[in-house]
C-alpha positions as CSV (number, residue, x, y, z in Angstrom):
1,X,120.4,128.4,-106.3
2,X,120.7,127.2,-102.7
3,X,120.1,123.2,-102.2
4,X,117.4,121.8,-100.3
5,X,116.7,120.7,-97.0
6,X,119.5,118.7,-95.5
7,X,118.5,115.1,-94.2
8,X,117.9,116.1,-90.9
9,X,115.4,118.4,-92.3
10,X,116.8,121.7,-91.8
11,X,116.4,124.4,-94.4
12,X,119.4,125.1,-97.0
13,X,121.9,127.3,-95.9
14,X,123.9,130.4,-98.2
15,X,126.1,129.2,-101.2
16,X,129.2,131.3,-99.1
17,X,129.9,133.5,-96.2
18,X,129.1,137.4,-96.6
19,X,132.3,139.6,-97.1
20,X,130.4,142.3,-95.5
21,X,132.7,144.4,-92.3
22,X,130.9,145.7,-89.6
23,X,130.3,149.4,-89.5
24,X,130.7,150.9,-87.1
25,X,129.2,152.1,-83.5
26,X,125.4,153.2,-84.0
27,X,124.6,156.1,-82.6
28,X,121.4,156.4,-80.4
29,X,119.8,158.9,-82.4
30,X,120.3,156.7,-85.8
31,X,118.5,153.7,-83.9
32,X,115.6,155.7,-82.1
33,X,114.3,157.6,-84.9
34,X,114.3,154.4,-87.6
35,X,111.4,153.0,-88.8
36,X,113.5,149.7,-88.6
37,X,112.5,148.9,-84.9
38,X,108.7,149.0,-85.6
39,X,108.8,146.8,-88.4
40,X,109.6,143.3,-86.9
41,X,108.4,139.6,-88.0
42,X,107.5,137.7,-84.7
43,X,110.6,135.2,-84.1
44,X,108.4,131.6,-84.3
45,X,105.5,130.5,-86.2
46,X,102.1,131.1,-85.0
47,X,100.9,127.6,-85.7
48,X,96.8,126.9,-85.4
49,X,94.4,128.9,-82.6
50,X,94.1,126.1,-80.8
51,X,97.5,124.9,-80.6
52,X,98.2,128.6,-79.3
53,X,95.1,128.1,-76.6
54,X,95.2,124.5,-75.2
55,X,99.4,125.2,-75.1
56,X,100.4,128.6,-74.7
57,X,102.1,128.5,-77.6
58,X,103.4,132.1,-78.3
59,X,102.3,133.6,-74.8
60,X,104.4,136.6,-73.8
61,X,105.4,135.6,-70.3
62,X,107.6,138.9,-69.7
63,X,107.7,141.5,-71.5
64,X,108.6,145.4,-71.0
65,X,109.8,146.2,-67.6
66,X,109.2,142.8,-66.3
67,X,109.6,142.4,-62.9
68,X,111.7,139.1,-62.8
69,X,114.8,139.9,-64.8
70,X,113.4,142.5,-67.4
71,X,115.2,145.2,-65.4
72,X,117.8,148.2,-66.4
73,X,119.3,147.7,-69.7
74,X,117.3,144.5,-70.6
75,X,114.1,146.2,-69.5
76,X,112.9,146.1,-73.6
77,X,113.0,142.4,-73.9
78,X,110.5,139.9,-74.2
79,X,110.0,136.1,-73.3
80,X,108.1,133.9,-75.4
81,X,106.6,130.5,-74.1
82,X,107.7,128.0,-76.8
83,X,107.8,124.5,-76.8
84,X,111.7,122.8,-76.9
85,X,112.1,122.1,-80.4
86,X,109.9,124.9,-82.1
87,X,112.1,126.9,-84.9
88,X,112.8,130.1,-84.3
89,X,112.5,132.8,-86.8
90,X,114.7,135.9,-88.1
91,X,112.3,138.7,-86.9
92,X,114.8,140.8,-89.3
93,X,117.3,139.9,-92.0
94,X,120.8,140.7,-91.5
95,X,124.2,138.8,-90.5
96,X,124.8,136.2,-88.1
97,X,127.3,138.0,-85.6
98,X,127.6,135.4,-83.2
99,X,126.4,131.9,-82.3
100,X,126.6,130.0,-79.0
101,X,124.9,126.3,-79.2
102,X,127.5,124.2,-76.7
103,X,125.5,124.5,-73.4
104,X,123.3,121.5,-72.5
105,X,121.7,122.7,-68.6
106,X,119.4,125.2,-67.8
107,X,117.3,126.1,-64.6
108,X,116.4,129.1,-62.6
109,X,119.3,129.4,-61.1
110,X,121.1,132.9,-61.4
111,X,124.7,131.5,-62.1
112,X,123.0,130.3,-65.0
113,X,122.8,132.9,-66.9
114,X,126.3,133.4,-68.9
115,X,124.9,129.6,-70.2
116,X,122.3,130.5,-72.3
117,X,122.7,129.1,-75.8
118,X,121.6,132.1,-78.5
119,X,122.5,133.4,-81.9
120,X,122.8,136.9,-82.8
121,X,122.0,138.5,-86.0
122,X,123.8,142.2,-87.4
123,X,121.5,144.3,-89.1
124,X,122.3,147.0,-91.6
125,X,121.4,150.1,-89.3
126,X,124.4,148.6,-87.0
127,X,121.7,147.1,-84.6
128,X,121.5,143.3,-83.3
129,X,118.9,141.1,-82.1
130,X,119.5,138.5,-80.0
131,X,117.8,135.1,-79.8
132,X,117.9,132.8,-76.3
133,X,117.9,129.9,-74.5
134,X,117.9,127.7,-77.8
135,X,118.4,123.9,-77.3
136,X,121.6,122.1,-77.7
137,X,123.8,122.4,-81.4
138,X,120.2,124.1,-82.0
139,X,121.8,126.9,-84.4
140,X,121.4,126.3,-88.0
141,X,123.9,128.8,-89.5
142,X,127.3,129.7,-88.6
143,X,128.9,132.9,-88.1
144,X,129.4,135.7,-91.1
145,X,126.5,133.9,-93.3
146,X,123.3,135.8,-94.2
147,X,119.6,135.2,-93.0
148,X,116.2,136.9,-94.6
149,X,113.7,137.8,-92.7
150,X,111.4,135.3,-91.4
151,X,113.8,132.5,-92.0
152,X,114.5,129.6,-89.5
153,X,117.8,130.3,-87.7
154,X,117.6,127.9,-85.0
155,X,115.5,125.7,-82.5
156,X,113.8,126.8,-79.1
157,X,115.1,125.1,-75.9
158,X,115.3,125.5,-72.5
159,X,118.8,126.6,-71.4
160,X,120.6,128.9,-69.0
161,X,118.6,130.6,-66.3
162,X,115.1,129.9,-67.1
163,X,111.9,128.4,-65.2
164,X,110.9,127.1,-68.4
165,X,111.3,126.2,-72.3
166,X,110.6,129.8,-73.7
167,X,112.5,132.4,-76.5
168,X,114.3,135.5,-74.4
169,X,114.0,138.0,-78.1
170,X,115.5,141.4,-77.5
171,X,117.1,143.8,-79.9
172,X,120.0,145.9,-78.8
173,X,122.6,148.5,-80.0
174,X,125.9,147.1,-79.5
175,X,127.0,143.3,-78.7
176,X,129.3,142.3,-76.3
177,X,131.4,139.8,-78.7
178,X,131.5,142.4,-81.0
179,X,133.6,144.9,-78.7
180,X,137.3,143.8,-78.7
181,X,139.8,141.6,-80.8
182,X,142.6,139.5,-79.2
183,X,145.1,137.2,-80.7
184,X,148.8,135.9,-80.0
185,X,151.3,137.0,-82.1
186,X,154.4,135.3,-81.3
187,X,155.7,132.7,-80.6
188,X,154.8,131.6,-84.1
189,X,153.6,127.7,-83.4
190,X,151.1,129.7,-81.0
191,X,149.2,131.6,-83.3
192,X,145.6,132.2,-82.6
193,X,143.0,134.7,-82.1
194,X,140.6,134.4,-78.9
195,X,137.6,135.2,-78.1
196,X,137.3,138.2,-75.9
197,X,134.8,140.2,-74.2
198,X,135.1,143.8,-73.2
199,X,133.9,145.1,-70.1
200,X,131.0,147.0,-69.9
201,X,132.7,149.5,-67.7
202,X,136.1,149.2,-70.0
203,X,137.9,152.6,-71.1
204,X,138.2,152.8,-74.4
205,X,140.0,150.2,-76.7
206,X,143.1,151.6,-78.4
207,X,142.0,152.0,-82.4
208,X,145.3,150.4,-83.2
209,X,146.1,147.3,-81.3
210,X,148.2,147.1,-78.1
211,X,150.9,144.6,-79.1
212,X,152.7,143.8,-75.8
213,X,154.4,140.8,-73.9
214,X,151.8,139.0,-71.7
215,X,152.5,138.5,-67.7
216,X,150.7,136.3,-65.3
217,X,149.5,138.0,-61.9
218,X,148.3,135.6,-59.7
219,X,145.6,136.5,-57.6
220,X,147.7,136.0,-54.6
221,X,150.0,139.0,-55.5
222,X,150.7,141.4,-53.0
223,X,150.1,145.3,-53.9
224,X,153.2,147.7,-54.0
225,X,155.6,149.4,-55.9
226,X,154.7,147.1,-59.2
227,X,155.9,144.4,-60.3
228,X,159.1,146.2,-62.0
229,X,158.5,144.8,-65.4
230,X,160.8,147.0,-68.6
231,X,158.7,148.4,-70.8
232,X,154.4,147.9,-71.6
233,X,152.9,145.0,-70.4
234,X,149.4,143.3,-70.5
235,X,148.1,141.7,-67.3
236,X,147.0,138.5,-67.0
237,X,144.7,137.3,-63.9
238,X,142.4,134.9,-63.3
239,X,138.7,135.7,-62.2
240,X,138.6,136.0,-58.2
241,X,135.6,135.8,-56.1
242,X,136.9,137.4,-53.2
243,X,137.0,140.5,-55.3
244,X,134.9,142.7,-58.3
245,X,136.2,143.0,-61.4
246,X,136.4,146.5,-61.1
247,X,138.6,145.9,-58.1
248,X,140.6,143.3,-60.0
249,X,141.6,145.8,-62.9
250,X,142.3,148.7,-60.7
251,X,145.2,146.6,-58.8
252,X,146.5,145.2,-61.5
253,X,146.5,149.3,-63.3
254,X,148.2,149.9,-60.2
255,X,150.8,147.6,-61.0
256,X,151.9,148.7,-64.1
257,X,149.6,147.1,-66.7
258,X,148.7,149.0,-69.5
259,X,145.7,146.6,-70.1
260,X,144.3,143.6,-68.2
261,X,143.2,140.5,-69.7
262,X,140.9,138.4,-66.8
263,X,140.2,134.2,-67.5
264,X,137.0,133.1,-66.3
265,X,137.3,130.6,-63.6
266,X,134.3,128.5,-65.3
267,X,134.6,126.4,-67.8
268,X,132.2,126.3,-70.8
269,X,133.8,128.2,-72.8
270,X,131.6,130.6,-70.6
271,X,132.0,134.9,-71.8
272,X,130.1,137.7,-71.1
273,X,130.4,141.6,-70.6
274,X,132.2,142.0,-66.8
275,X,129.9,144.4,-65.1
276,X,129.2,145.6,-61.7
277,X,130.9,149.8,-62.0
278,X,130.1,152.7,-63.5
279,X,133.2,154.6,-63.7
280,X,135.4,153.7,-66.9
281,X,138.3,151.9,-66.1
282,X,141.6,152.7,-65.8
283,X,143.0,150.8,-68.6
284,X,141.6,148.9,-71.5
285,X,140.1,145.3,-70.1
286,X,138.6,142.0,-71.5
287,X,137.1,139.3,-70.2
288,X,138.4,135.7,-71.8
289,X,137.5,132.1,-71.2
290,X,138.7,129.8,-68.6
291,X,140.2,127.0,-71.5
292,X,142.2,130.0,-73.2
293,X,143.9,131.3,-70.2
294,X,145.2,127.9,-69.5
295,X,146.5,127.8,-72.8
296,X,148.3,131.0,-72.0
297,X,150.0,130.3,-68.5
298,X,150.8,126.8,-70.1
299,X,152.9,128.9,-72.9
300,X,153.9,131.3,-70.2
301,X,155.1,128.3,-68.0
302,X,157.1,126.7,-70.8
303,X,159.5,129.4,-71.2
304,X,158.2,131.1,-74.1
305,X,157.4,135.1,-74.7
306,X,154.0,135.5,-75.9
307,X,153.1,138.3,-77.5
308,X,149.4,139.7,-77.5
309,X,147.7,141.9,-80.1
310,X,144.6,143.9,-78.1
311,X,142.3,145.9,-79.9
312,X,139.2,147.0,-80.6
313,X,136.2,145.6,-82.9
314,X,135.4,147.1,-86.0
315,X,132.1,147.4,-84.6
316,X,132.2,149.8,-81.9
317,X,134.6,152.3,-83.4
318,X,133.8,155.7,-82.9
319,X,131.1,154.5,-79.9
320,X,130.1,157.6,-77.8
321,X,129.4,158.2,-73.9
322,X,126.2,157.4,-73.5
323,X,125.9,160.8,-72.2
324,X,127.1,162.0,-74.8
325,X,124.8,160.1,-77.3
326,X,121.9,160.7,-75.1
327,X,122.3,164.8,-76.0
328,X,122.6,164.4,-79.3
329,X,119.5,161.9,-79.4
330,X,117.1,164.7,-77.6
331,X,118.6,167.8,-80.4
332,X,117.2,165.4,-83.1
333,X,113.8,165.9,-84.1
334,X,111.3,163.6,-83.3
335,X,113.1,162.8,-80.2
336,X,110.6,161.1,-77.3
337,X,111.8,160.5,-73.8
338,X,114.8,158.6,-72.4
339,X,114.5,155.5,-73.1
340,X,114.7,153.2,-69.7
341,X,117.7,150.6,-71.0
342,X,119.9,153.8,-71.0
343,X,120.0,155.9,-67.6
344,X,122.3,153.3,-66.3
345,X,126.6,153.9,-66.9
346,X,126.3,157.9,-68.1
347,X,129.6,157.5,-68.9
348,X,130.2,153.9,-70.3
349,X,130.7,153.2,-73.9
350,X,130.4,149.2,-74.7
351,X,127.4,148.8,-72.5
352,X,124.9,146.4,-74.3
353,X,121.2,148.5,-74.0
354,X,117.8,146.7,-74.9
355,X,116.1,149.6,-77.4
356,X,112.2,149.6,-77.8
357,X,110.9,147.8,-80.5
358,X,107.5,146.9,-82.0
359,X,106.2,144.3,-84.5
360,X,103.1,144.1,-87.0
361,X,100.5,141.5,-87.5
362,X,99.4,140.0,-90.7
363,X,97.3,142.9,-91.5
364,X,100.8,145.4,-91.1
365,X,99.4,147.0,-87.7
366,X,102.3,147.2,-85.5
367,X,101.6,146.0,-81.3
368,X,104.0,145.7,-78.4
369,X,103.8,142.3,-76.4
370,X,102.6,142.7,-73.3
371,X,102.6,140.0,-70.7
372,X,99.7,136.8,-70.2
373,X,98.9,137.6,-74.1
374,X,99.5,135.4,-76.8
375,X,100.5,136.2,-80.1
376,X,99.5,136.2,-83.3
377,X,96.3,136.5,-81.1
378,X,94.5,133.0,-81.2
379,X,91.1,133.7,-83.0
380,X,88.7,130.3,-83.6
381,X,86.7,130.6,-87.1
382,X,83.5,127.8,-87.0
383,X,81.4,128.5,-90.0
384,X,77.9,128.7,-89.4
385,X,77.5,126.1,-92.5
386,X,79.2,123.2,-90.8
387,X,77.2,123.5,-87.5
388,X,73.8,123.2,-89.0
389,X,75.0,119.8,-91.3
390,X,73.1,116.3,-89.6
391,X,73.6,113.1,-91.5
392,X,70.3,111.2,-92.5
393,X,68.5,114.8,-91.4
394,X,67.2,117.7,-93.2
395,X,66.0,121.2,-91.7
396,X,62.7,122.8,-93.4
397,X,62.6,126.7,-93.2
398,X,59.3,126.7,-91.6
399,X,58.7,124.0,-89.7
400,X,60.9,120.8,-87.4
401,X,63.1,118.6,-88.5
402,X,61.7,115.7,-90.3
403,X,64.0,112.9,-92.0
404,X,65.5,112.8,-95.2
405,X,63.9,110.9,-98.3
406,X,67.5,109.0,-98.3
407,X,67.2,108.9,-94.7
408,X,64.0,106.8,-94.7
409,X,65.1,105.5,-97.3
410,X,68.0,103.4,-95.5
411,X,66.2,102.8,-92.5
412,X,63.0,100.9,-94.6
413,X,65.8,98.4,-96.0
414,X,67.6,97.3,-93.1
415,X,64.2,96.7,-91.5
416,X,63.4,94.4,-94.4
417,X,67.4,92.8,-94.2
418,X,66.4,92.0,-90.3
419,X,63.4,90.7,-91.4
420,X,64.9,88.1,-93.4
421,X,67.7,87.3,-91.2
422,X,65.3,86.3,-88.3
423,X,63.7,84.2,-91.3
424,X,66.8,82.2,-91.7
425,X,67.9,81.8,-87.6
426,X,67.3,78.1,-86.5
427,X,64.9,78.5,-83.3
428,X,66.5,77.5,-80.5
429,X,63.5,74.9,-79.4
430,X,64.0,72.9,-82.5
431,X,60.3,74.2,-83.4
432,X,59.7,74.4,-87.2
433,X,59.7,77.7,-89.0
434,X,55.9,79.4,-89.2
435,X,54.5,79.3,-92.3
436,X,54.2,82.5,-94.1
């Protein structure tokens, strides 16, 4: 049996962590035609009516298509006002994939947006749904442990590019820390997988790991012939403004690399999916954090050989074109139109794509949020019973209100307690007391 609450009050956690692997890639069509995406448990508690009116607690302050940031392949997201500090729910049960509670900051500011904290739960159809800007050390699981649905996972903050303390949910068919593996092999005192991040625009991964010697390319290299190195090597570069990433990778293809491995020149640790291109890449590419690529060039630097081991997630094998998965999607039957998260990248494969999503009320009617509503919908019950109550008065069926017998009562017997009070009051002349 799972203890209790902790003694900061948080609810008891799994006994262990899940054995379960990943499965691999969903396809479109699998996804689309579930039942699983119109069945989902609103991510927060709906708490009274009138909390929800006087606050706005729950109020759906972009939804579908919004025109601040719900665009392209986020386009079926939704942003929930909620107070910092207000738990957040499982809207499905499934895994926790991924967790990311170190960021403190958050503003509308659009560099802001890699610093959202969030925690990301795997479900059993291969989908993920993602919960945002959650307050600092806010997550209450860790990764690989199981949630139910309509558990608390975490707490609401305000973090990363926002204009206020609200929930970002969305629910999407791959996720982006869940594309690529990475990990150095020798020298032995220097073992350690990383944290990686394929590109959104990155060919695709080798199924068995690229196990290569590592070479720092300084973004101050000059293009030509290559850099003449014996036998398969993986590029090393650090992030450069003056250039896209798509840019970046192509030179360092050019010179010889048979994959490319960019550090982020902010520190955090601060990933996400490098975007920007359409066309796949020449070679394989990753995105890793600013602290680990200093931990590299400070291996490279002492002398050693390091060895990388590059490869692909468990779960994205076997992903598809989207092209590709877009034509099998409309030969399946039941098929609807194209949904708006995937028109963009035809011919990308780790792409992260918002999918359209509905959830039910208590009564198991399902709704889509739409924006300036709040939900559960606040509805004020008064019972006509407790308006028509008076103390001290009583209403006759056919004629006005006259007072109560305990009403007249009460008043009769603090006339008579005045009464003898005034009795007892010195007057104020020194005249003697009437006689009665």
């Amino acid at each position: 049996m799972p203890r209790d609450a902790d003694e900061a009050g948080r609810p008891p956690r799994p006994e262990s962590k899940t054995e379960e692997t990943p499965r691999g890639a969903a396809s479109l069509a699998e996804l689309l035609t579930s039942d699983k995406l119109k069945r989902l448990a609103l991510p927060y508690p709906g708490y009274l009516a009138a909390w929800r009116l006087v606050k706005g607690h729950g109020k759906c302050i972009q939804g579908v298509n919004g025109r601040s940031t719900h665009r392209g392949t986020l386009c079926y997201s939704f942003d929930f006002k909620l107070a910092v500090g207000t738990p957040v729910l499982a809207a499905r049960g499934g895994t926790i994939a991924a967790v990311v509670d170190h960021f403190r900051g958050g503003g509308a500011k659009a560099h802001l947006a890699p610093r959202a904290n969030f925690v990301a739960v795997r479900h059993s159809d291969g989908s993920y749904a993602r919960y945002y800007h959650l307050k600092e050390k806010g997550s209450l699981y860790k990764v690989g442990e199981r949630v139910g649905r309509g558990q608390q996972i975490a707490w609401s903050g305000n973090t990363g590019y926002t204009g206020g303390p609200h929930l970002h949910f969305d629910l999407v068919n791959l996720l982006p820390e869940e594309t690529s593996t990475l990990r150095i092999v020798s020298p032995k005192h220097c073992r350690k997988r990383l944290q990686s991040v394929a590109a959104a625009f990155s060919c695709e991964l080798p199924s068995t790991p690229l196990r290569c010697k590592v070479v720092h390319v300084p973004n101050d290299a000059v293009a030509g012939d290559g850099l003449r190195i014996e036998g398969p090597w993986i590029a090393l570069s650090d992030r450069d403004p003056a250039s896209t990433f798509s840019e970046k990778i192509s030179f360092l293809a050019e010179q010889g690399a048979c994959a490319a491995i960019i550090s982020n020149n902010r520190s955090g640790p601060e990933l996400f999916a490098m975007g920007g291109c359409e066309t796949a890449s020449p070679v394989p590419a990753c995105l890793i954090s600013k602290e680990h690529g200093i931990m590299l060039k400070s291996y490279l630097a002492e002398g050693n050989s390091v060895i990388l081991e590059f490869g692909r997630h468990p779960a994205v094998e076997g992903a598809k074109p989207m092209a590709t998965q877009l034509s099998d999607y409309r030969a399946t039957p039941g098929a609807f139109d194209t949904p708006l998260s995937c028109k963009y990248g035809p011919d990308l494969r780790y792409v992260t794509r918002t999918l359209p999503v509905e959830f039910v009320d208590k009564s198991g009617d399902g709704f889509v949020p739409k924006q300036a509503k709040t939900y559960p919908k606040p509805v004020l019950c008064v019972s006509p019973s407790c308006s028509m109550k008076r103390r001290g008065r009583r209403r006759r069926r056919d004629g006005p209100v006259e007072p109560s017998e305990r009403g007249r009562d009460r008043r009769v017997a603090v006339e008579r307690l005045d009464s003898r009070e005034s009795e007892r009051r010195p007057d104020p002349l020194g005249r003697a007391p009437s006689p009665r």
